[in-house]
Residue, then its C-alpha position, 0 to 999 in steps of 0.5 A: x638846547x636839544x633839539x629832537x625830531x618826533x612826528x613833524x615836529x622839531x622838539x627844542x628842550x631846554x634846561x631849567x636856567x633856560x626855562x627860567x629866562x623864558x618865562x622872565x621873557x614873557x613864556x607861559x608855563x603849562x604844566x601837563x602833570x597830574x591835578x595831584x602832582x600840581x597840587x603838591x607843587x608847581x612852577x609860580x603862574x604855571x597853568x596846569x592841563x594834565x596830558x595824562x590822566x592816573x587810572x587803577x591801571x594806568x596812566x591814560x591820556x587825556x583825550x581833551x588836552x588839546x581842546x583844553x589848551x586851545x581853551x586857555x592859549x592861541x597858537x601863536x602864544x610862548x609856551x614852556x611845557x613841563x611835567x615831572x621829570x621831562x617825559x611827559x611834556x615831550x610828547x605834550x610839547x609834540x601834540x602842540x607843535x603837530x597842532x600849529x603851536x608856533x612857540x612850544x619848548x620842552x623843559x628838560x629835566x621837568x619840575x624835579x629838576x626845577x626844585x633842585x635847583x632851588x627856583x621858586x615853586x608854589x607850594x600848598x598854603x594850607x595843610x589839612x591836619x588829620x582829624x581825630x575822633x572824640x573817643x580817641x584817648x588822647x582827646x581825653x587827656x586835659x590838655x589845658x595847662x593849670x593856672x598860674x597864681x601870683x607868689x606873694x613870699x617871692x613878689x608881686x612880678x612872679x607867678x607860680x603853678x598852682x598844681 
């Protein structure tokens, strides 16, 4: 457990086997990565409030984060704050504390290290193959197998490819 003095807060962050323990105690996981990163892969039951926000230039912060925490969670919830790499839930996780959150810990190391560890994580179900267009060349090709035909010189069970 590290323990680090920003604003008026003291930040507790702790390893992923300890977030792991928390959120089996009854902690709730708020991711505050990108709606793209959470996409890709999140903490099972994790709630996902971007703290920043990906622009042309940039990354910004989300001016609404805190109102969109209130939204979903009491200040006296148990919360395990996360991101990509550890970074950017430190600060989450200050904002939180600066705003009377009682029970906010930083997960060191962010989902990153989550994965390498090799702990559950909610991965996407559905794949969207990339379409192809009708004129494409390969839609021209027949892709349907030629039919197979019983044998009768080799016997009722077999079955030959009739070219």
């Amino acid at each position: 457990m590290d323990m680090k003095k920003c604003s008026n807060a003291e930040i507790i962050t702790v390893d992923v086997h300890a977030a792991r323990n928390l959120l089996n105690s009854g902690y709730l996981y708020l991711d505050v990565r990108t709606e793209e990163e959470f996409q890709k892969g999140h903490v099972e039951n994790a709630i996902n409030i971007p703290y920043m926000f990906s622009t042309p230039n940039g990354r910004v912060k989300n001016q609404n984060f805190m109102d969109q925490v209130l939204s979903t969670h009491a200040r006296e919830d148990l919360l395990l704050v996360g991101c990509q790499s550890g970074v950017r839930s430190v600060y989450a996780t200050t904002d939180l504390l600066d705003a009377g959150f009682k029970h906010a810990y930083n997960m060191g190391g962010g989902y990153i290290e989550w994965v390498k560890s090799s702990f559950e994580a909610k991965k996407p179900t559905t794949l969207n193959p990339p379409s192809i267009p009708e004129e494409h060349p390969i839609k021209k090709l027949n892709m349907n197998p030629p039919p197979m035909v019983p044998n009768e010189s080799i016997g009722q069970s077999s079955l030959t490819l009739k070219i």
